[in-house]
C-alpha positions in Angstrom: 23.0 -20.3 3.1 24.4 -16.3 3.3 23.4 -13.3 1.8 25.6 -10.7 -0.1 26.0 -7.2 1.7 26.9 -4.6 -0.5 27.8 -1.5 1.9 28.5 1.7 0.2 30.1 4.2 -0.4 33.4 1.6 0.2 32.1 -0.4 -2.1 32.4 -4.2 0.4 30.6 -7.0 0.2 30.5 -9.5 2.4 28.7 -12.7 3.1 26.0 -12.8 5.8 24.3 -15.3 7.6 21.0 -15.5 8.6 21.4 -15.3 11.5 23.4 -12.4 12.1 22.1 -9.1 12.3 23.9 -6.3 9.7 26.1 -5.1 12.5 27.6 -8.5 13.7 28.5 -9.0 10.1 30.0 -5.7 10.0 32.1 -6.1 12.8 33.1 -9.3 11.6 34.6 -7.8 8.4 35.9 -4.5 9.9 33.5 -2.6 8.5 33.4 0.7 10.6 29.5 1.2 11.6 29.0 3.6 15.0 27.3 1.9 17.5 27.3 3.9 20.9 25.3 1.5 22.7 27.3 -1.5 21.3 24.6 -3.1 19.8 22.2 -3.3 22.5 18.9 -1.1 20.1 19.2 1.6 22.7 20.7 4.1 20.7 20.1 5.2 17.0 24.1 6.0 16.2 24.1 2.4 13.8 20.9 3.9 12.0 21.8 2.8 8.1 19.7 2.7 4.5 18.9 -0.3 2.3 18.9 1.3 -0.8 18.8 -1.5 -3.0 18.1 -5.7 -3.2 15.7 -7.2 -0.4 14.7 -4.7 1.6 14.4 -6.3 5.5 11.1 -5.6 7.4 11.0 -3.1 9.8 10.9 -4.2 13.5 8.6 -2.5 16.4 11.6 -0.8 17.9 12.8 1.2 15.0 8.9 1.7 13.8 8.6 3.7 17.7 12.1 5.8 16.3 11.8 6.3 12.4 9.4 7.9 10.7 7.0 6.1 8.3 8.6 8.4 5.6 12.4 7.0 6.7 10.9 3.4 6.7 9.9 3.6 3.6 13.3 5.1 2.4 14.8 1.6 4.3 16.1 3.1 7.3 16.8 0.9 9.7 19.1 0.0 12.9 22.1 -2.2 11.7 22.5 -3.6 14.9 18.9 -4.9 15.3 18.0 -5.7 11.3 18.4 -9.0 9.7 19.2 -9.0 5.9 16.3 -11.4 4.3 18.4 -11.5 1.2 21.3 -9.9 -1.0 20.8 -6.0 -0.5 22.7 -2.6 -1.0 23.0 -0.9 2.4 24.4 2.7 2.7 25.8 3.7 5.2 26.2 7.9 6.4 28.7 9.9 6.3 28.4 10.2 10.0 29.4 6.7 10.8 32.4 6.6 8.2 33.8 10.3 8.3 37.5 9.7 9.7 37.8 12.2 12.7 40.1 15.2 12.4 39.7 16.5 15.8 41.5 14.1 17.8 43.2 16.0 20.3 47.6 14.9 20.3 49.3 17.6 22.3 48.8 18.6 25.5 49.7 21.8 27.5 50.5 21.1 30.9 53.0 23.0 32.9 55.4 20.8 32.8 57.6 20.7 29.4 59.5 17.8 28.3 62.5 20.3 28.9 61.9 20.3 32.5 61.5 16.8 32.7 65.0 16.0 31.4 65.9 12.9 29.4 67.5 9.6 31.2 65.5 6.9 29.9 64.9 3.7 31.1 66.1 2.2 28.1 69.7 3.1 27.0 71.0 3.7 24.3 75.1 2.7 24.2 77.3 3.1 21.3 80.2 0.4 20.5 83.0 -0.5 18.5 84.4 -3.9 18.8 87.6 -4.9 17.9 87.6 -7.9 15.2 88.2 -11.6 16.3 91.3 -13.5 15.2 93.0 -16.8 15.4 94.6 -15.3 18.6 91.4 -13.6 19.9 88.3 -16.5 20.0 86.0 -14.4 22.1 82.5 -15.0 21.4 81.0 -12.0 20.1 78.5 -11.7 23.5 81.9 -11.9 25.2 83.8 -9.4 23.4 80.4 -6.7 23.7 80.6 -6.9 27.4 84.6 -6.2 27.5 84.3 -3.6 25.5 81.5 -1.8 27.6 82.9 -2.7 30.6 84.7 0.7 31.4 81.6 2.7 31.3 78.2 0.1 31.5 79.7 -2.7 33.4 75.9 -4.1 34.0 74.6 -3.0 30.1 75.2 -6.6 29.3 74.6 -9.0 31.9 71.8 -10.8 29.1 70.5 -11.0 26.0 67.0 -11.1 24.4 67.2 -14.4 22.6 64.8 -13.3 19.6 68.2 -10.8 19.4 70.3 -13.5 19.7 69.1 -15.3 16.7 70.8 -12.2 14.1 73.1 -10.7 16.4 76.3 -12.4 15.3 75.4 -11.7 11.3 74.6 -8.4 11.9 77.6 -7.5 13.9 79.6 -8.4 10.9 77.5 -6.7 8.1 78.0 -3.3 10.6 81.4 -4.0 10.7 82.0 -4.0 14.3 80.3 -0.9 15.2 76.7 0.4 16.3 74.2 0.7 19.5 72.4 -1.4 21.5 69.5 -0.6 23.4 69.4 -2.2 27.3 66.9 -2.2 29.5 67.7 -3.6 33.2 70.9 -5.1 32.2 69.4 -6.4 28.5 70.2 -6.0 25.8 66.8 -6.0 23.9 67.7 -4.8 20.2 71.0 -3.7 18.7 71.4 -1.5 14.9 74.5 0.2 12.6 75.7 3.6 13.6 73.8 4.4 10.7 70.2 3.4 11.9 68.0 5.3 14.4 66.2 4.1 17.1 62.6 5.0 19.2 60.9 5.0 21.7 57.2 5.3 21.1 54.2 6.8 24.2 50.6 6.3 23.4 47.4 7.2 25.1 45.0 4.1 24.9 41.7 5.4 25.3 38.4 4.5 24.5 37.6 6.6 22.0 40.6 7.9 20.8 44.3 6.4 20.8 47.3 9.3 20.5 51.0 8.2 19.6 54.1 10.4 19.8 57.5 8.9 17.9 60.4 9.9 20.4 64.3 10.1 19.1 65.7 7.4 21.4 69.0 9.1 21.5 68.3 12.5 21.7 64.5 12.5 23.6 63.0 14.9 20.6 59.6 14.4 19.4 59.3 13.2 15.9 56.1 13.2 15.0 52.9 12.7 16.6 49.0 11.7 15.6 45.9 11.0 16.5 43.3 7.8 15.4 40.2 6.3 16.3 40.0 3.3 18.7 38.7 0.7 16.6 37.3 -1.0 20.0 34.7 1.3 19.5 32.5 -0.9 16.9 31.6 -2.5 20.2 30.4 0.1 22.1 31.3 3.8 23.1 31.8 2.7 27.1 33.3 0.9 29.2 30.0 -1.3 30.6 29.0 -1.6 27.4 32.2 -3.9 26.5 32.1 -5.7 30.1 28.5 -6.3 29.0 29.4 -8.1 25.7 32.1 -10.3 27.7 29.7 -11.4 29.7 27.6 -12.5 27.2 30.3 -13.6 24.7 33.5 -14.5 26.4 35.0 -14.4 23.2 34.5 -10.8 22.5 37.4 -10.0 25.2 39.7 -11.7 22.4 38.4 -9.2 19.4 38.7 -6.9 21.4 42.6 -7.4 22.2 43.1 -8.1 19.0 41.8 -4.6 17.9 43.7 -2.7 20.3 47.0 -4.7 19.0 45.7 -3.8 15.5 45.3 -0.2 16.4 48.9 0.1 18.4 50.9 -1.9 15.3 49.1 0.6 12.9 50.2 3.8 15.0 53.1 2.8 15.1 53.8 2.0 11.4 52.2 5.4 10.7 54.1 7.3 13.2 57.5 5.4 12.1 56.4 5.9 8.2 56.5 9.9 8.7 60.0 9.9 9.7 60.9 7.3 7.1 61.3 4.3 9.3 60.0 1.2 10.1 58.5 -0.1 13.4 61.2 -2.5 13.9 62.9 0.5 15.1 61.2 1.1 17.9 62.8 -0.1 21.2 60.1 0.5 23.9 56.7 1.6 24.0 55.2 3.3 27.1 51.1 3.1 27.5 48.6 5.0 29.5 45.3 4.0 29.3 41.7 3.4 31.7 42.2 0.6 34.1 39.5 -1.0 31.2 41.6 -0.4 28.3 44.5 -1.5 30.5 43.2 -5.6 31.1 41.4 -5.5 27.7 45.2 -5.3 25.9 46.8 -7.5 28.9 43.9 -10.0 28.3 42.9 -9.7 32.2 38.9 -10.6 33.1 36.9 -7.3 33.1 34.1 -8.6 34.5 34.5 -8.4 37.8 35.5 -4.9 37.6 32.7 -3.6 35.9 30.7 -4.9 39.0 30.8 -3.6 42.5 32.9 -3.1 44.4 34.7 -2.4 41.0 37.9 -4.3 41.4 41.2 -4.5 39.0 42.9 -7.8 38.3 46.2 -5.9 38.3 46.5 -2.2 39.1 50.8 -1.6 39.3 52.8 -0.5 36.5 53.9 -2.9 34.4 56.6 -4.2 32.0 57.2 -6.9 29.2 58.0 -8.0 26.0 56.0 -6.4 23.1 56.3 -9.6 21.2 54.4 -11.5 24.1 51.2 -8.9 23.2 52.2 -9.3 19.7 53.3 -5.4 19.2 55.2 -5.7 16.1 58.4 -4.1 17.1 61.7 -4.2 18.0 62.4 -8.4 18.4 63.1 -7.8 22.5 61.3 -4.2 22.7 59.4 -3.5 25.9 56.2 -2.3 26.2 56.1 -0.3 29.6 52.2 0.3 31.3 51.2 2.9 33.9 49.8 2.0 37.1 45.8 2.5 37.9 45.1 3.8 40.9 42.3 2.6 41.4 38.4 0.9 39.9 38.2 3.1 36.6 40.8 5.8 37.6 43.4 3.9 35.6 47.3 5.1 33.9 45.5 7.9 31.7 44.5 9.5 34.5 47.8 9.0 36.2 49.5 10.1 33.3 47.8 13.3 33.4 48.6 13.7 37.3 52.0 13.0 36.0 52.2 15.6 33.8 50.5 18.4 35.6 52.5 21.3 37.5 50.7 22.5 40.3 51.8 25.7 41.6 48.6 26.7 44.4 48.4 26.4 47.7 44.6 26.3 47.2 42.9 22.7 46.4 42.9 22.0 41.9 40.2 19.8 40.1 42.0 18.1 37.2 38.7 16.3 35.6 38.9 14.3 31.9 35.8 14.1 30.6 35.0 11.0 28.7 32.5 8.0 28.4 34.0 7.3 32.0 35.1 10.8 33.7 38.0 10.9 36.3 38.6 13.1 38.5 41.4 14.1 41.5 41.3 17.0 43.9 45.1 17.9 44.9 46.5 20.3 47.7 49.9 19.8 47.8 51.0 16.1 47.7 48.0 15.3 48.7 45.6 13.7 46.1 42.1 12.1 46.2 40.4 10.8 42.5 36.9 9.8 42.0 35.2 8.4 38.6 31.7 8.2 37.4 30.2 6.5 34.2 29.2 9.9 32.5 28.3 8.0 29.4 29.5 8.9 25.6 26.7 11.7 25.4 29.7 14.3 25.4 31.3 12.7 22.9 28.7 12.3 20.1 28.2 8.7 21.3 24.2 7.4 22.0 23.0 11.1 20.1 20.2 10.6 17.1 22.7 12.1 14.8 25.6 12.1 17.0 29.0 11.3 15.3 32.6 12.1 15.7 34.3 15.1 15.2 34.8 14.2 11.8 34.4 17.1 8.5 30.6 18.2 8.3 29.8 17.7 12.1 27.8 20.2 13.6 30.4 22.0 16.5 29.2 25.2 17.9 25.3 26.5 17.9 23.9 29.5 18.3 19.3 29.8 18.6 18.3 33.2 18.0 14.2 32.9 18.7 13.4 30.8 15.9 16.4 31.0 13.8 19.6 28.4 14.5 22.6 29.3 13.0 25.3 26.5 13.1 29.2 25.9 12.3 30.7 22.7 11.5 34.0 21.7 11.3 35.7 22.8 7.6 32.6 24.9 6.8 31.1 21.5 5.4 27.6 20.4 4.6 26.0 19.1 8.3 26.0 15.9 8.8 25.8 14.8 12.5 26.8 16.6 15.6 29.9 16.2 17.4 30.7 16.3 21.3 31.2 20.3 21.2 27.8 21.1 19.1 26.3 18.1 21.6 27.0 20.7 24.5 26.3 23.5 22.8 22.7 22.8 21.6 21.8 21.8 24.9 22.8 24.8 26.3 21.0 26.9 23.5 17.4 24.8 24.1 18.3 25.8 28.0 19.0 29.4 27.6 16.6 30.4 24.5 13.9 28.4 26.5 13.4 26.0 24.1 13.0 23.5 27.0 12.3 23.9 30.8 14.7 23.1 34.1 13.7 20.0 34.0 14.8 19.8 30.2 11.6 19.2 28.6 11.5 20.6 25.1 8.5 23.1 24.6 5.9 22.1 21.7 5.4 25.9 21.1 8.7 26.2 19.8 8.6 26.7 15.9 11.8 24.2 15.7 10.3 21.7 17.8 8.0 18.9 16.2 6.8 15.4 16.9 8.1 12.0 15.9 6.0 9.5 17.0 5.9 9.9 20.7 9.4 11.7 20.7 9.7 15.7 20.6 13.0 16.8 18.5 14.3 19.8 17.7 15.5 20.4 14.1 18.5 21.7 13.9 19.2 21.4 10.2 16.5 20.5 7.4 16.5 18.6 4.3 17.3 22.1 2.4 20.4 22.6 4.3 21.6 19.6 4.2 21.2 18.1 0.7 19.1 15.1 1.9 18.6 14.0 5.7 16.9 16.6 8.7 19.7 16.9 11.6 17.4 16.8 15.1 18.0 16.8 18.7 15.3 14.9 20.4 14.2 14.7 23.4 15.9 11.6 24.3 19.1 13.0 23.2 18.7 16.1 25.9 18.0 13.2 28.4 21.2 11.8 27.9 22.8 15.1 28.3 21.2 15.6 31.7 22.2 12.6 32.9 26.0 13.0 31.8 26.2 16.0 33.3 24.7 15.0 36.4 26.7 12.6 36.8 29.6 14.5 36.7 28.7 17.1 38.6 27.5 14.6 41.6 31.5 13.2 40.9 32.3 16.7 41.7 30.2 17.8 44.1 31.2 14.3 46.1 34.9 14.8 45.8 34.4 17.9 47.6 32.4 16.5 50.6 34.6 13.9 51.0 37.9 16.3 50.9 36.3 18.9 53.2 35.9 21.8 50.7 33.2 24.0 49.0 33.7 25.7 45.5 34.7 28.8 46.3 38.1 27.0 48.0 39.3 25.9 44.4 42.0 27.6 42.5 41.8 25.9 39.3 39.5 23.3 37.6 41.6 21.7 34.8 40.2 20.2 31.9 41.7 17.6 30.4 41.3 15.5 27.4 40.1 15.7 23.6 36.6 16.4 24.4 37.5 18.7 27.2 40.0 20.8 24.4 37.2 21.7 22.4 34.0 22.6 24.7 32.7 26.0 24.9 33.1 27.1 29.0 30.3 29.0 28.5 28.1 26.5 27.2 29.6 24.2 30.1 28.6 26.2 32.9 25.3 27.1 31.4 24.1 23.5 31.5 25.6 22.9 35.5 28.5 21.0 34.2 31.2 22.8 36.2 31.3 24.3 39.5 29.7 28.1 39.4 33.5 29.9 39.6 35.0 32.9 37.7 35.5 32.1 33.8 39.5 32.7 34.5 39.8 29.7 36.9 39.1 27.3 34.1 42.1 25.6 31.9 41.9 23.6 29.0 44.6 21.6 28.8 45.2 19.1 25.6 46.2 15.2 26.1 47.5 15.8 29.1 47.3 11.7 29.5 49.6 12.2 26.3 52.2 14.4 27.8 52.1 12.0 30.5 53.0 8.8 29.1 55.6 10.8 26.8 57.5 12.0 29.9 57.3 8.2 31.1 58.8 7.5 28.4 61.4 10.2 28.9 62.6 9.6 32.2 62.7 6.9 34.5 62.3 9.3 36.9 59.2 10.4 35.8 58.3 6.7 35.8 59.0 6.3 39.4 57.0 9.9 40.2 53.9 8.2 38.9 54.0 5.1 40.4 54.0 7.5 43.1 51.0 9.4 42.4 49.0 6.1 41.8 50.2 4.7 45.7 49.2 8.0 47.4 46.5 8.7 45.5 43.4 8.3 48.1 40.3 6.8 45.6 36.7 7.1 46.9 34.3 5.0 45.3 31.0 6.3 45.1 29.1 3.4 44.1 29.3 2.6 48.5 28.3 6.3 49.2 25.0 6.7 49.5 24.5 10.3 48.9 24.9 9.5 45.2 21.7 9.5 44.4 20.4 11.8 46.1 23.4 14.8 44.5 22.8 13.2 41.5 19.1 13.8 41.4 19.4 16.8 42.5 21.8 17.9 39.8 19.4 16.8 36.4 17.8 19.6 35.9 19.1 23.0 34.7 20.1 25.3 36.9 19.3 29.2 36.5 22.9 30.0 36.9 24.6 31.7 33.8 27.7 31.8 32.5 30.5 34.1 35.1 33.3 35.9 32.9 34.2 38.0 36.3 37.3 37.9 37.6 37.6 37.0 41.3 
């Protein structure tokens, strides 16, 4: 027996079983539903609305979140609900607006220009002579004659996937074109007439960024931005260790979703330029030492326990067929080393790509569901990581989505009045990581809660829900239907991202023999980190207490990174570099975690500095 699910407004249905909850079927059936916790009931980001057919009881845990008025509309939590028969279920705009924020470029120092193009894979023009009665060389044979001049070792082997329509397509070129080799392969082969690519993505959890390079000439094509479809099972990087534990198979959807997502990039990416995948040669990836063994199908478990350990943690290269990347038949697919436990390639990457001119110590810090960060004085680099949560990022917020049309970005509480902006002036639908920091740093500074971040009941704006305070930030009026809050729960998760991070910080310091004052620079990097309001940052204790100027934000600077390892096997070599001298501290052994971190939870009474210094 299976129910029908109707889920609106794209109009699916799918079959259900009993004994699957609305969110398992879902997944099953790509059907994109947020769930920041990953299914655990911890979070309300899966909330959805049986609008129609047999409406599902309500269970204890989301009577304690909804409100009887809610309940009765058939709100409910997909990932703990059990359809008791064919039903409509809608679900909000906040779980299916496509993002339009995700951050692509970066803006390191270092240009492309500066890095130079010599490529790991070349790209060598021919033109063979035609064979004859007198001249039976095999057509491998007559290739490495004719580049023996000028790339005596370009030939040495061949891809046999290449093999397989390299003699008939010799012939249809007429004798002429470009092969691609890579260590003395030759891994794909075209006319004169057809291009060839390279293509450099950042894999992380949240977000995935692809950039389309011109294999011949290193120019950037095109470049975009997409969701990581991993994220139906989670928003972190526990969270998915957590569901392999439990289901060993999950690892395998979850490969298969980042394969989806890379073979989709790169179709799009090709499609803009009016090309196919099949013309990309080599693909070059940077992503968290997570992201990393979920797409090599490592185990994860055991680093997502202490002491935190990687299965594999050097750069690596192989075929793309063997991950079943749909592109060139002997294209490569080239990964960035981790350094080590969670600081993995995309941290690296943006190492890689950063130009440090001070003599004085620089914090380069990306800010995600797992935050990284490295101290470096000259060549001298330690890194540090700490599970900050997806608070920042929209991710285990009441109305929390992605930065998506209609999400709430920047705030602004005025006594009782809140005036809000949301990206493309649209109607308010959720909040996004930028309006998550910003409220937070309104309730702190307009008093709306304490130090200890416990919203005031005296506040007009504040009201009760059960035994949960919110804040409203939006009502029904504004928003054409559902009240946007901040609760109380939501703050919490705030306070403990940020103290989190801040611990990171304040520990990378101690361990490296510096205070505040000693740093130069704090760099920001990553999508979330482009977008946040400084002041809002350092109102909440976020950042160190330094001068506004000796803040960057930089952009994918894990993007640049794994572009320029694309570019240059130089570059390549520099960051398997940075990942060997890179000194990691794991804080998980020190035991002044705690204690900083508990000591950085509450708000502090520092403000905002704009003074130069």
């Amino acid at each position: 027996m299976s129910f029908k699910l109707t889920f609106e407004p794209m109009q699916e249905v799918i079959d259900c079983s009993p004994s699957e909850t609305i969110l398992e079927a879902a997944r099953r059936n790509r059907i994109r539903i947020s769930s920041s916790c990953g299914g655990h009931g911890t979070c309300m980001s899966c909330a959805v609305q049986i609008t129609g057919g047999a409406m599902a009881a309500a269970n204890q845990a989301d009577i304690d979140v909804f409100s009887d008025r809610r309940l009765g509309e058939g709100w409910r939590r997909a990932c703990i609900t059990r359809p008791e028969g064919d039903c409509i279920i809608s679900v909000p705009a906040r779980s299916t607006a496509a993002p339009v924020r995700t951050q692509v470029e970066g803006n390191m120092g270092k240009s492309a220009e500066l890095v130079g193009f010599k490529p790991d894979v070349q790209i060598i023009h021919f033109e063979l002579e035609e064979p004859s009665i007198e001249d039976g060389r095999s057509d491998e044979t007559r290739l490495r004659d004719a580049l023996e001049k000028d790339h005596p070792e370009a030939c040495e082997t061949f891809d046999a996937a290449l093999l397989k329509s390299f003699a008939v397509d010799l012939r249809k070129w007429k004798w002429a074109g470009w092969i691609a080799s890579k260590d003395g392969e030759v891994i794909a082969a075209g006319s004169k007439e057809c291009r060839v690519f390279g293509m450099a993505v950042d894999l992380g959890t949240t977000n995935m960024s692809g950039f389309l390079v011109d294999m011949m000439t290193g120019e950037t094509l095109a470049a975009e931005g997409m969701e990581n479809p991993q994220t139906a099972y989670g928003a972190d990087l526990i969270t998915y260790a957590s569901h392999i534990r439990r289901n060993p198979e999950t690892a395998e959807i979850l490969q298969e979703l980042a394969v989806e997502a890379l073979n989709q990039l790169a179709d799009d990416l090709c499609e803009a330029v009016g090309a196919t995948a099949k013309d990309i040669v080599e693909i070059t990836i940077a992503g968290n030492t997570m992201m990393h063994h979920l797409l090599l199908g490592l185990p994860v478990t055991q680093l997502a326990m202490s002491p935190f350990i990687s299965a594999y943690s050097d750069s690596l290269d192989l075929k793309a067929r063997d991950l079943n990347i749909n592109v060139a038949e002997g294209g490569h697919v080239h990964l960035l080393p981790n350094i080590a436990g969670f600081v993995g390639g995309d941290h690296v990457a943006s190492l890689l790509a950063s130009e440090f001119h001070e003599t004085r110590p620089v914090i380069i810090m990306d800010i995600g569901t797992n935050t990284e960060l490295s101290l470096v004085v000259g060549d001298e680099i330690s890194s540090v990581s700490c599970p900050s949560g997806p608070a920042f990022e929209g991710g285990n917020i009441s109305f929390g989505m992605r930065a998506a049309a209609g999400a709430i970005e920047a705030v602004r509480i005025k006594g009782g009045d809140v005036q809000i902006q949301t990206i493309g002036d649209e109607t308010a639908v959720g909040i996004c990581g930028s309006g998550v920091m910003d409220v937070v740093a309104q309730l702190h500074l307009a008093g709306v809660c304490n130090e200890r971040g416990r919203l005031q009941k005296d506040h007009p704006r504040v009201k009760a829900i059960g035994k949960n305070l919110i804040f409203v930030l939006a009502d029904e009026e504004q928003t054409g239907g559902q009240e946007i809050s901040f609760s109380q729960d939501d703050l919490r998760a705030v306070q403990l991202a940020k103290a989190a991070i801040r611990a990171a910080t304040d520990l990378l310091l101690q361990h490296t023999g510096y205070a505040e004052r000693d740093l130069a620079q704090v760099i920001i990097a990553g999508a979330f980190g482009s977008y946040i309001d400084i002041d809002s940052a350092l109102a909440i204790g976020l950042l160190p207490d330094l001068p506004y100027n000796r803040f960057a934000q930089v952009g994918n600077a894990a993007g640049d990174g794994a572009k320029f390892a694309l570019l240059s096997n130089e570059q390549r070599q520099a960051a398997k570099d940075i990942a060997r001298r890179s000194n990691y501290i794991e804080l998980a052994s020190d035991t002044a975690f705690m204690k900083v971190f508990g000591s950085r939870i509450n708000f502090a009474k520092q403000r905002p500095i704009k003074s130069v210094a």
